[in-house]
ZALUM-38453 format. One record per residue: residue in one letter; x, y, z of N, C-alpha, C in turn. Coordinates in pm, whole numbers. Example, Ala and Ser with C-alpha at 12.3 -4.5 7.8 and 13.67 -1.06 7.14 Angstrom:
// residues 2
> a, 1319, -569, 780, 1230, -450, 780, 1320, -330, 780 .
> s, 1285, -225, 708, 1367, -106, 714, 1290, 3, 787 .
//
This chain:
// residues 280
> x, 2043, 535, 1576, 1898, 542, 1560, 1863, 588, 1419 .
> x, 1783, 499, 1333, 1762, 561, 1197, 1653, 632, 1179 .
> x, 1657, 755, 1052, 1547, 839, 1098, 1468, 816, 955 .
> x, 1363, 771, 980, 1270, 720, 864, 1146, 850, 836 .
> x, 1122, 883, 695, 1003, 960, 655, 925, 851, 580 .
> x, 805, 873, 616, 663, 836, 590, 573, 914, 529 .
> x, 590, 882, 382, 473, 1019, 312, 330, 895, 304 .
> x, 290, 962, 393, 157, 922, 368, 119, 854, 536 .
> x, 117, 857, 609, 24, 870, 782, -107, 875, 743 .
> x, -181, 732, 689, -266, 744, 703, -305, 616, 759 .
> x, -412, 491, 722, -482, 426, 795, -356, 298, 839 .
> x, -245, 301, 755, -117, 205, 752, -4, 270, 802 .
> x, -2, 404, 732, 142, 463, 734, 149, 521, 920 .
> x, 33, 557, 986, 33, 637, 1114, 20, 510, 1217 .
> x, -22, 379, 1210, 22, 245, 1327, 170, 192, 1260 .
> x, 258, 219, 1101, 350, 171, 1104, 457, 295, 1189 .
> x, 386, 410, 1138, 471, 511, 1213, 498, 488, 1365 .
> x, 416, 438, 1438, 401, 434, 1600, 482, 281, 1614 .
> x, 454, 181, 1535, 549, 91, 1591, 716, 112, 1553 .
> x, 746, 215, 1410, 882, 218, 1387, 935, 318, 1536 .
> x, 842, 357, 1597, 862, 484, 1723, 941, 382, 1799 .
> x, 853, 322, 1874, 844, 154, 1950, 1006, 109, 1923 .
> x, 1056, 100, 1830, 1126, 59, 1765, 1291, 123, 1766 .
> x, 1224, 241, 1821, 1356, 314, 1818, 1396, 446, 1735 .
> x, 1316, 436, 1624, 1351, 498, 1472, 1262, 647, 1524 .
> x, 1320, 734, 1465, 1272, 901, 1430, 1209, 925, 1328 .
> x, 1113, 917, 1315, 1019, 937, 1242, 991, 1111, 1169 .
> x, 1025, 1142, 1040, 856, 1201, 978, 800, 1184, 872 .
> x, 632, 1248, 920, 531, 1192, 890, 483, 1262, 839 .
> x, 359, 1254, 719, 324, 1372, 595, 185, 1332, 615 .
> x, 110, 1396, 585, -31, 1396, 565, -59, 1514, 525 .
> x, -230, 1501, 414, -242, 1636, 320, -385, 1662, 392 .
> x, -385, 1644, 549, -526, 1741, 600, -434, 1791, 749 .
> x, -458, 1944, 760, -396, 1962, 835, -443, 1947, 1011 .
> x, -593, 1931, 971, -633, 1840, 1142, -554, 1729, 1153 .
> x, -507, 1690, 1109, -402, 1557, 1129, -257, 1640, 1172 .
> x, -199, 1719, 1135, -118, 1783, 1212, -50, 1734, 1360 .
> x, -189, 1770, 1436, -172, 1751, 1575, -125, 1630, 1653 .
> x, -264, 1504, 1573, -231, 1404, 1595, -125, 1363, 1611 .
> x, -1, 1362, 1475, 122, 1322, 1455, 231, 1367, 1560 .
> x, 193, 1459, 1605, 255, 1564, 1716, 249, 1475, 1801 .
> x, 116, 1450, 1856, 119, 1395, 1964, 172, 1283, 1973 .
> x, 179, 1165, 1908, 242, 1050, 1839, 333, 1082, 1859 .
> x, 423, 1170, 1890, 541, 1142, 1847, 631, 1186, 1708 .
> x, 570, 1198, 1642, 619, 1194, 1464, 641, 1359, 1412 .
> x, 761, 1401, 1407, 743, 1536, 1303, 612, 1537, 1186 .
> x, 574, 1653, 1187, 481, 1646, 1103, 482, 1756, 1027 .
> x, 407, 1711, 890, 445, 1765, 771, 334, 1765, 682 .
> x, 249, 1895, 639, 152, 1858, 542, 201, 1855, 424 .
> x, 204, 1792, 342, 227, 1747, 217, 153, 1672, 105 .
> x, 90, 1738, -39, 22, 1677, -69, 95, 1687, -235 .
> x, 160, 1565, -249, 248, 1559, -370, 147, 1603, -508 .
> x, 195, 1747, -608, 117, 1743, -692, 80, 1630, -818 .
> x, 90, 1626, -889, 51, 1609, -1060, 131, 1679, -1130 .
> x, 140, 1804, -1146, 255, 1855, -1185, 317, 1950, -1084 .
> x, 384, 2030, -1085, 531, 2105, -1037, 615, 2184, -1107 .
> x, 510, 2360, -1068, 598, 2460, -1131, 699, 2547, -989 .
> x, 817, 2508, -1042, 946, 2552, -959, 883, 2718, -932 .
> x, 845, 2786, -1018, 829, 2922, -990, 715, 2968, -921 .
> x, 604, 2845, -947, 488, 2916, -853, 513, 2940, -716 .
> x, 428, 2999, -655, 417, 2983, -498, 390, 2846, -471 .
> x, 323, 2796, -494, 256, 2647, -443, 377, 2529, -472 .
> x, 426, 2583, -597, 567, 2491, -615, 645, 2524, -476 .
> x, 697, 2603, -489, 812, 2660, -388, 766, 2611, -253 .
> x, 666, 2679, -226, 611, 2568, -56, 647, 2410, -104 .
> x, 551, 2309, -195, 552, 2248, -158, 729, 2170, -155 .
> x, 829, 2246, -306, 977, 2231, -259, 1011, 2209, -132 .
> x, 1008, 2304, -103, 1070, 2360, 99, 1028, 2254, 185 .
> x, 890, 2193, 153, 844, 2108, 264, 898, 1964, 268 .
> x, 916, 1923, 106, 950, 1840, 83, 1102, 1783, 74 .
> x, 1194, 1905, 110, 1338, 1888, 124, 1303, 1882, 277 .
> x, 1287, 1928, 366, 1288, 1946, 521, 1215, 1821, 563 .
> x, 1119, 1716, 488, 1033, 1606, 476, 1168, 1504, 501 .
> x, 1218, 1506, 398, 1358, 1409, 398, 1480, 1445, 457 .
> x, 1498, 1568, 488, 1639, 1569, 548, 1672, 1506, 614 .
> x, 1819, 1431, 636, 1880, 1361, 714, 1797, 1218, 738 .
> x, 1700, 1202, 655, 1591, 1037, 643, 1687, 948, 600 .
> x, 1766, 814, 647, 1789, 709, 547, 1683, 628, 469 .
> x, 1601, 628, 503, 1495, 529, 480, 1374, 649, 429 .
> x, 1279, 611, 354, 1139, 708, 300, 1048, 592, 259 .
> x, 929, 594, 316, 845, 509, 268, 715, 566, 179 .
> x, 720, 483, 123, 580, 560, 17, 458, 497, 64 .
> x, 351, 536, 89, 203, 486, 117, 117, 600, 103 .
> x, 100, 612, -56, -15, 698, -102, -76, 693, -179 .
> x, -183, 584, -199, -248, 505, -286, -321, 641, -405 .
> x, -315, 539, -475, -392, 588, -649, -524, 686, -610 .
> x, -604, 620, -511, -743, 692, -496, -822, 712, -671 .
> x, -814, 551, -749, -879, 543, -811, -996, 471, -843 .
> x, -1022, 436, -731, -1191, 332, -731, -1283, 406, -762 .
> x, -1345, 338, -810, -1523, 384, -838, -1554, 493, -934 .
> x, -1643, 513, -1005, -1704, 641, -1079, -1667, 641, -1209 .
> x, -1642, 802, -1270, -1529, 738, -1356, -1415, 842, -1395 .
> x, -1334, 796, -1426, -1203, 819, -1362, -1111, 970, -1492 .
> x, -1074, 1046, -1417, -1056, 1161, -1500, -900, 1171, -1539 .
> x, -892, 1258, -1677, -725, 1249, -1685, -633, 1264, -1566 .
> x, -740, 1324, -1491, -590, 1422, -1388, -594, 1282, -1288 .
> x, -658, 1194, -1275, -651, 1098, -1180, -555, 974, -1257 .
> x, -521, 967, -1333, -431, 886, -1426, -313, 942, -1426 .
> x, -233, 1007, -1316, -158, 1068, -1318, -81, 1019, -1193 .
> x, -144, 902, -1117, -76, 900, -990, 74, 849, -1031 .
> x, 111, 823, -1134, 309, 805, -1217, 337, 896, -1160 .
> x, 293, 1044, -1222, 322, 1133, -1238, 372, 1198, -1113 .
> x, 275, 1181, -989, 337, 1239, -824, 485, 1115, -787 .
> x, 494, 998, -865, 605, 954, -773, 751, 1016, -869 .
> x, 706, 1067, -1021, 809, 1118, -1083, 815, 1242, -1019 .
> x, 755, 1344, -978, 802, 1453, -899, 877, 1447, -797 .
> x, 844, 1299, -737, 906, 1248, -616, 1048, 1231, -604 .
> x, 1050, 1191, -706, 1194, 1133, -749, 1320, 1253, -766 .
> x, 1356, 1335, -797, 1443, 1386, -755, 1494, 1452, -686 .
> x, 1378, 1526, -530, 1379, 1501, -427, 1451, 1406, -349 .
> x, 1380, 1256, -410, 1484, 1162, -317, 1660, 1148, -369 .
> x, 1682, 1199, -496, 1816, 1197, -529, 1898, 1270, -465 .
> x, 1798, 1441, -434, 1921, 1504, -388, 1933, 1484, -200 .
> x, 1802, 1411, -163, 1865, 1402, -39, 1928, 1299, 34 .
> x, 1917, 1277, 182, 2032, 1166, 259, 1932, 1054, 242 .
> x, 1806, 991, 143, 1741, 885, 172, 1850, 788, 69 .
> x, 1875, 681, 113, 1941, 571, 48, 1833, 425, 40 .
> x, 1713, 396, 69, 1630, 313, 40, 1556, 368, 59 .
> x, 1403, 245, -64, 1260, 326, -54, 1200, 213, -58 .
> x, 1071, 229, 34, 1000, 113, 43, 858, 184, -11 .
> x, 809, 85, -68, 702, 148, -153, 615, 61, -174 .
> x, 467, 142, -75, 355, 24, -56, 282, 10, -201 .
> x, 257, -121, -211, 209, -106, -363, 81, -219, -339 .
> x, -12, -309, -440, -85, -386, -415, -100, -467, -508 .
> x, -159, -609, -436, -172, -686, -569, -241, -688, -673 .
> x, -310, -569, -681, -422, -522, -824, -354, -484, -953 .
> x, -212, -515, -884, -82, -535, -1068, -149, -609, -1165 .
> x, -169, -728, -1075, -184, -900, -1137, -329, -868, -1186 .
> x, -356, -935, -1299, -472, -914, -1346, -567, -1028, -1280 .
> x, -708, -1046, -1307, -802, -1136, -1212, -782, -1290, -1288 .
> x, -778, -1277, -1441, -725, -1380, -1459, -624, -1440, -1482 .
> x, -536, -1442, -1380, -407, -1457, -1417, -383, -1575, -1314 .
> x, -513, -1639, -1283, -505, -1743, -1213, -432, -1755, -1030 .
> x, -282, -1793, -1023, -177, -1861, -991, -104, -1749, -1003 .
> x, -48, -1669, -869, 43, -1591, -920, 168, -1554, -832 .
> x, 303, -1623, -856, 407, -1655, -757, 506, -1511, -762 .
> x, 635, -1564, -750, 760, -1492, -729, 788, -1401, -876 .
> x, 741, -1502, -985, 798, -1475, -1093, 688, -1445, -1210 .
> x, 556, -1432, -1176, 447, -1450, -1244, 491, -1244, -1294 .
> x, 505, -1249, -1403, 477, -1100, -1468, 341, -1062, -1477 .
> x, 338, -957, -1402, 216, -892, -1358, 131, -813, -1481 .
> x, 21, -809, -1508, -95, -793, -1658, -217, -703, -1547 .
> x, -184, -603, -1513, -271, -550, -1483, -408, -502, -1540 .
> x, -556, -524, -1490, -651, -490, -1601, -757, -396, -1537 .
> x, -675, -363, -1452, -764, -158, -1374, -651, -91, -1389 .
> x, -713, 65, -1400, -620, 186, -1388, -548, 182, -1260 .
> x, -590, 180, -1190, -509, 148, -1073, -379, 46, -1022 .
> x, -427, -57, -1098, -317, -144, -1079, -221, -110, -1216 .
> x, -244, -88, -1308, -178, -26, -1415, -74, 102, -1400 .
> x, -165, 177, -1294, -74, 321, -1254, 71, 261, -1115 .
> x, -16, 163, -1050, 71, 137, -923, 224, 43, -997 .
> x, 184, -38, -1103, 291, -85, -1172, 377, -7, -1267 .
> x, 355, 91, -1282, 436, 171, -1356, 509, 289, -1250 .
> x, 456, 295, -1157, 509, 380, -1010, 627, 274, -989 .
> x, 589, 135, -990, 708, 75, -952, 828, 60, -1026 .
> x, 790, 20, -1131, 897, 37, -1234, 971, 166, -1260 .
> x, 921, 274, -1245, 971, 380, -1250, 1096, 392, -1148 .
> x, 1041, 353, -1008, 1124, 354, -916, 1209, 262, -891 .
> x, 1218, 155, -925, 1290, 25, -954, 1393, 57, -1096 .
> x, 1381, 141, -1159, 1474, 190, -1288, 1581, 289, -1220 .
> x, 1544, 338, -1117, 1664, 458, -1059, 1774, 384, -975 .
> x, 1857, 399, -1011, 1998, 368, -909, 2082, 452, -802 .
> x, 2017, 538, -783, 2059, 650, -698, 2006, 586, -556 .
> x, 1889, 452, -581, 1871, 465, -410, 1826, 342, -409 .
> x, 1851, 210, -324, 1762, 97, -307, 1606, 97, -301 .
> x, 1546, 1, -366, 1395, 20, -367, 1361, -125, -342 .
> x, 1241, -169, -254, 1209, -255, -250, 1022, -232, -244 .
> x, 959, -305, -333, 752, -279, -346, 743, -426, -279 .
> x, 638, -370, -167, 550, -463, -78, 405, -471, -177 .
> x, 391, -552, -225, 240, -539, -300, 128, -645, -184 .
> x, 58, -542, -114, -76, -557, -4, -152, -637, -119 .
> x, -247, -754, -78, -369, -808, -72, -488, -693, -12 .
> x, -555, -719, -8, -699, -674, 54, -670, -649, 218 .
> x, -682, -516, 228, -654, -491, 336, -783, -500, 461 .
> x, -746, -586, 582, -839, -555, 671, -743, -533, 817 .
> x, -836, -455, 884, -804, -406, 1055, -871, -457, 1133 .
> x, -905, -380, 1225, -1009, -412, 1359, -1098, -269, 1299 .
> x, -1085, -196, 1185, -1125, -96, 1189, -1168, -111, 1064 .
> x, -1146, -196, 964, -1185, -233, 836, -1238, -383, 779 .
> x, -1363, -407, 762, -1378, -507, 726, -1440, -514, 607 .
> x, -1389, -566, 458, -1424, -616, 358, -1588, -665, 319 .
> x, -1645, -754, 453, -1751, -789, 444, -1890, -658, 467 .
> x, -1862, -589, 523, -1901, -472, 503, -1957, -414, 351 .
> x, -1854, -397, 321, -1863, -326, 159, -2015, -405, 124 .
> x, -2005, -528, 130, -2089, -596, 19, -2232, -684, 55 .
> x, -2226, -602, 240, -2360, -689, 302, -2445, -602, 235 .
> x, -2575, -736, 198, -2684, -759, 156, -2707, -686, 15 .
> x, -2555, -686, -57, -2582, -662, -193, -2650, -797, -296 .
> x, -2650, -778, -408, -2696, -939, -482, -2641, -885, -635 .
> x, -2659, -1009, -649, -2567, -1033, -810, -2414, -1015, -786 .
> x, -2365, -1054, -711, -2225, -1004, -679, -2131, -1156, -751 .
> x, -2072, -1094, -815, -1961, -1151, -947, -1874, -1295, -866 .
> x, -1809, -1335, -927, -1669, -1442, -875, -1709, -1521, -759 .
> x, -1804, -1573, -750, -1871, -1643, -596, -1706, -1709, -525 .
> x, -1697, -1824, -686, -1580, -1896, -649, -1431, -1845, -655 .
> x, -1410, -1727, -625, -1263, -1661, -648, -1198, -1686, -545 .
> x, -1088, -1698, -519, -1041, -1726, -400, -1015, -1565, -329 .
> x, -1023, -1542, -222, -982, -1412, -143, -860, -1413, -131 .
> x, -766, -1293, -117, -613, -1285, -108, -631, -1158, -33 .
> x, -598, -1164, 125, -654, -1097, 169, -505, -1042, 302 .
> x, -503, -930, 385, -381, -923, 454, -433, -842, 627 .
> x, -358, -857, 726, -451, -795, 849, -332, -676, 827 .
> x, -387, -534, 891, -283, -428, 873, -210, -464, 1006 .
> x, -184, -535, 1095, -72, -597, 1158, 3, -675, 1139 .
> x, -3, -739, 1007, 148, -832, 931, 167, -727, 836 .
> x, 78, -634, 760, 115, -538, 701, 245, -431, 737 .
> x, 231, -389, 863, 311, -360, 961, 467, -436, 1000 .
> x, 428, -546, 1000, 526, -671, 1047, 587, -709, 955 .
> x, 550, -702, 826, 640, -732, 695, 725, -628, 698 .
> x, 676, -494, 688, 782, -380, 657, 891, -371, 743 .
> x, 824, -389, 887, 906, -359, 982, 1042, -501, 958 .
> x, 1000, -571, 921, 1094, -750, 895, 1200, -693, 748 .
> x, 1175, -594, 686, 1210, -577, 538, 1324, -500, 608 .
> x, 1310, -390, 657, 1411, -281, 729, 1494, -352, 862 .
> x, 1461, -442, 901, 1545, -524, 1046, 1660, -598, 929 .
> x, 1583, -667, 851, 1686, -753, 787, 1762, -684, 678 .
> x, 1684, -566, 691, 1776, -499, 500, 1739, -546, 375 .
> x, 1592, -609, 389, 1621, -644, 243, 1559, -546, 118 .
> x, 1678, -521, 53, 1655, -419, -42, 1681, -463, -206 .
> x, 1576, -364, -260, 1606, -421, -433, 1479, -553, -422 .
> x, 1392, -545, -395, 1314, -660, -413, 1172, -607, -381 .
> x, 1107, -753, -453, 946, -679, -469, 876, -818, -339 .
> x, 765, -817, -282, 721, -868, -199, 574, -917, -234 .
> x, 468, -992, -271, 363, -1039, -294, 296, -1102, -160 .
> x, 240, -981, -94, 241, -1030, 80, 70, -1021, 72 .
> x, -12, -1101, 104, -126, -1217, 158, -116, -1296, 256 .
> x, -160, -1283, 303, -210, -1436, 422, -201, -1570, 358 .
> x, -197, -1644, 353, -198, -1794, 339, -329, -1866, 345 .
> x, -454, -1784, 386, -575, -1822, 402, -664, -1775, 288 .
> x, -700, -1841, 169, -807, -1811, 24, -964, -1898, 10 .
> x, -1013, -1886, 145, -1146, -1936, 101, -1198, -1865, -4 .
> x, -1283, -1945, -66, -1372, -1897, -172, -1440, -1731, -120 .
> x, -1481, -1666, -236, -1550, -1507, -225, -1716, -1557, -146 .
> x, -1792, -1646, -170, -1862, -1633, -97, -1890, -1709, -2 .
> x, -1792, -1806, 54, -1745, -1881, 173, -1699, -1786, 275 .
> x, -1614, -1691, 265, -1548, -1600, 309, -1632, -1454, 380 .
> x, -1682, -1411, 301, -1817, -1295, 280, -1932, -1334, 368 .
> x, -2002, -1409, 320, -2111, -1534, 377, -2067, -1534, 555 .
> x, -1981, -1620, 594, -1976, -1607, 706, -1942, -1526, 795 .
> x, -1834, -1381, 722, -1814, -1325, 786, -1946, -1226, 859 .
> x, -2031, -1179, 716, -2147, -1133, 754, -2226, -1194, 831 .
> x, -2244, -1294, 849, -2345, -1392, 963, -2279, -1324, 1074 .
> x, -2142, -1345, 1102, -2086, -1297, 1241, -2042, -1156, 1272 .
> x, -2120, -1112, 1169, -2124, -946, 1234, -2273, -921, 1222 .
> x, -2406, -1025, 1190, -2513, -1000, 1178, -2531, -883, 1109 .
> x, -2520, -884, 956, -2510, -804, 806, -2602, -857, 718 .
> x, -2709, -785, 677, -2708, -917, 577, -2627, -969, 485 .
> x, -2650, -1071, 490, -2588, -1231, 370, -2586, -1136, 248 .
> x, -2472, -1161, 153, -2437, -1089, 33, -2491, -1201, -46 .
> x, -2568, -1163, -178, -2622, -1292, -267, -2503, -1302, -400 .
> x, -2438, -1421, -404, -2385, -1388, -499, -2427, -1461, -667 .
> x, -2409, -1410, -753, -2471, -1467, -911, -2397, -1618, -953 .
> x, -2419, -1686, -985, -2341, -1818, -1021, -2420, -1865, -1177 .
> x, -2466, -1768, -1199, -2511, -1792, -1381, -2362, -1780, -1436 .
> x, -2284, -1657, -1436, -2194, -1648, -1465, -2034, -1739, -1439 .
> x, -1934, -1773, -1506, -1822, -1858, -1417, -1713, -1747, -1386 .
> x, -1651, -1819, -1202, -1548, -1720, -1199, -1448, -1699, -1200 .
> x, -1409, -1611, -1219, -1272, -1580, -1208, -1184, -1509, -1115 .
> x, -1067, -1528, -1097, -960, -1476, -966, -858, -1542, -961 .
> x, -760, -1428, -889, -645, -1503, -868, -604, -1580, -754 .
> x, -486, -1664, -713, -455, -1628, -583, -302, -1592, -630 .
> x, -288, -1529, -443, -175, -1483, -431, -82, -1555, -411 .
> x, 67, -1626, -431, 180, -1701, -300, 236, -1612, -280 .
> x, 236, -1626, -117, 327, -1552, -44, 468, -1573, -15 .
> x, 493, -1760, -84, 639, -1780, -61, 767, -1705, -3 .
> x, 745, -1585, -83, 861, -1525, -106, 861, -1439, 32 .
> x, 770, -1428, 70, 788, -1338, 252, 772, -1432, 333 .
> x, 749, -1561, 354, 794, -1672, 415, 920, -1740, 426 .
> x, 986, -1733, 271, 1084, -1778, 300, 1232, -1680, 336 .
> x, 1205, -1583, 232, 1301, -1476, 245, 1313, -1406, 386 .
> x, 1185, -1358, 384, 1180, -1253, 512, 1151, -1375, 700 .
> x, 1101, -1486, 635, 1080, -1564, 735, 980, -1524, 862 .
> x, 914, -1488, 774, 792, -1372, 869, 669, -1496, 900 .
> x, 630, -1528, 1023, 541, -1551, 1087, 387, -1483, 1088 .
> x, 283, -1520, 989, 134, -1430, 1039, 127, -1418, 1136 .
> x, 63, -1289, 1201, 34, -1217, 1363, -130, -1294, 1320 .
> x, -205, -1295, 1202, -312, -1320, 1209, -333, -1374, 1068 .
> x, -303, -1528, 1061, -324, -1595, 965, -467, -1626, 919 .
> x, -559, -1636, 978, -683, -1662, 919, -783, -1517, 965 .
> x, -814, -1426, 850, -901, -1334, 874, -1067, -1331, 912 .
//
C-alpha cells in the first residue's frame, strides 16, 4: 500500500485525496486553516496544518514548528504531491507574493532528506503565453503573468533536482459541479478575446489524470491536460450563462483576439486517459 502526502487539501487536493483513499493509498494531507483539521480526520487523511513560508529561519520558533511538521508531513511518503497555487490574481501584486519559487525552494530539501522518491506537481497552463497561439508537447512555454512566470520557474526548479522523480500536470481552467467559469463574468461588458478558444478541464479528469500518472508510473514528464473541447470565449460563456439564467456576458469585438489552445495529445496518447467529461 503506498503512502502518498498531499500539501495542499484543498478544492483538488481533498476529492484527489478521497479517491487515492478509494484506491488503497495512505494518505497525508496539509492544509493552512485549522477548521479544516477535522474534516481531513474524518476523511480519512492524517492531517497536518502546514503553511509553507517565503522564507525559513532554522532558529526561530515558527521555523522549528514549521521543520517538525514538515518532516512528520513526509515521513515514510513515496509519493508527495504539490497543489498550492501562486494565489496571484487580481489587484496588485506585492514583493512578498512573487515569491511563490521561493516556498517550493524551502520545499526542496525536505523532500531530499526524506523517503519521498517522486513529485507530482500541479501546475497550469498560464506558462504559455495568450499569444502563443497553438501549443503542443514541445511548444516552449513564454509566460506573460506573474503567475504563470512564478509556476514555470517552480517547475524548473524542481525538474533540475535529481534526488527524486518529478513529473508537472499543467491544469486548463478549472471547473466542478462547484465551480463554474461562467459565473465570474455574467453580465459583465467589454469583455476582451470574444474569439479565443477556451482550454478548459472538469476537476474529475483532473483527478483521473493524476490518479493514471501514479497507476502507470509515469515519471520525469510534464503533462498539458485540457479537454479536447475549445469553443470560442463567447460561444462558450454565452450559453453557458443562458443555462444557468445569468446574465449574458457582452463581449467587445472592436478589438482582435487573441488565445491559445491547448493539445492534449500527450495525455491521450501516453497516459491513454479517456475524458470522464469531455464537453464542459
Amino acid at each position: 500500500m503506498k503512502k502518498i502526502s498531499i500539501l495542499g487539501c484543498g478544492w483538488l487536493g481533498l476529492p484527489l485525496a478521497k479517491a487515492l483513499l478509494e484506491n488503497g493509498a495512505q494518505i497525508n494531507g496539509s492544509t493552512t486553516t485549522p477548521e479544516k483539521l477535522v474534516a481531513l480526520t474524518n476523511a480519512g487523511i492524517q492531517p497536518f496544518l502546514i503553511d509553507v513560508p517565503v522564507t525559513l529561519n532554522n532558529d526561530s520558533a515558527e521555523g522549528k514548528i514549521f521543520s517538525a511538521a514538515m518532516q512528520d508531513f513526509l515521513s515514510e511518503s513515496e509519493i508527495l504531491i504539490i497543489d498550492i497555487p501562486p494565489k496571484l490574481r487580481g489587484g496588485a501584486i506585492t514583493a512578498l507574493e512573487k515569491t511563490f519559487v521561493n516556498k517550493i525552494a524551502i520545499l526542496i530539501p525536505f523532500i531530499e532528506k526524506s523517503t519521498i522518491e517522486k513529485v507530482i506537481f500541479v501546475s497550469s497552463t498560464s506558462i504559455f503565453g495568450e499569444d502563443q497561439k497553438t501549443v503542443t508537447t514541445t511548444t516552449n512555454p513564454k509566460p506573460d503573468t506573474e503567475s504563470g512566470k512564478q509556476l514555470l520557474a517552480a517547475e524548473q526548479l524542481l525538474q533540475s533536482n535529481k534526488n527524486f522523480k518529478i513529473t508537472a500536470v499543467r491544469f486548463g481552467g478549472l471547473i466542478g459541479s462547484d465551480r463554474q467559469p461562467a459565473t465570474f463574468l455574467a453580465g459583465k461588458e467589454n469583455i476582451a478575446n470574444p474569439n479565443a478558444p477556451v482550454n478548459l478541464i472538469h476537476q474529475e479528469d483532473c483527478i483521473g489524470i493524476i490518479l493514471k500518472i501514479i497507476e502507470m508510473d509515469f515519471w520525469n514528464e510534464t503533462f498539458n491536460a485540457v479537454s479536447s473541447f475549445h469553443p470560442s470565449r463567447e460561444e462558450y460563456y454565452t450559453q453557458k450563462a443562458a443555462e444557468l439564467n445569468l446574465a449574458l456576458p457582452i463581449f467587445d469585438h472592436l478589438k482582435p483576439s487573441i488565445g491559445k489552445i491547448i493539445e492534449n495529445d500527450k495525455v491521450l496518447r501516453l497516459l491513454k486517459y479517456t475524458f470522464a467529461q469531455p464537453k464542459l
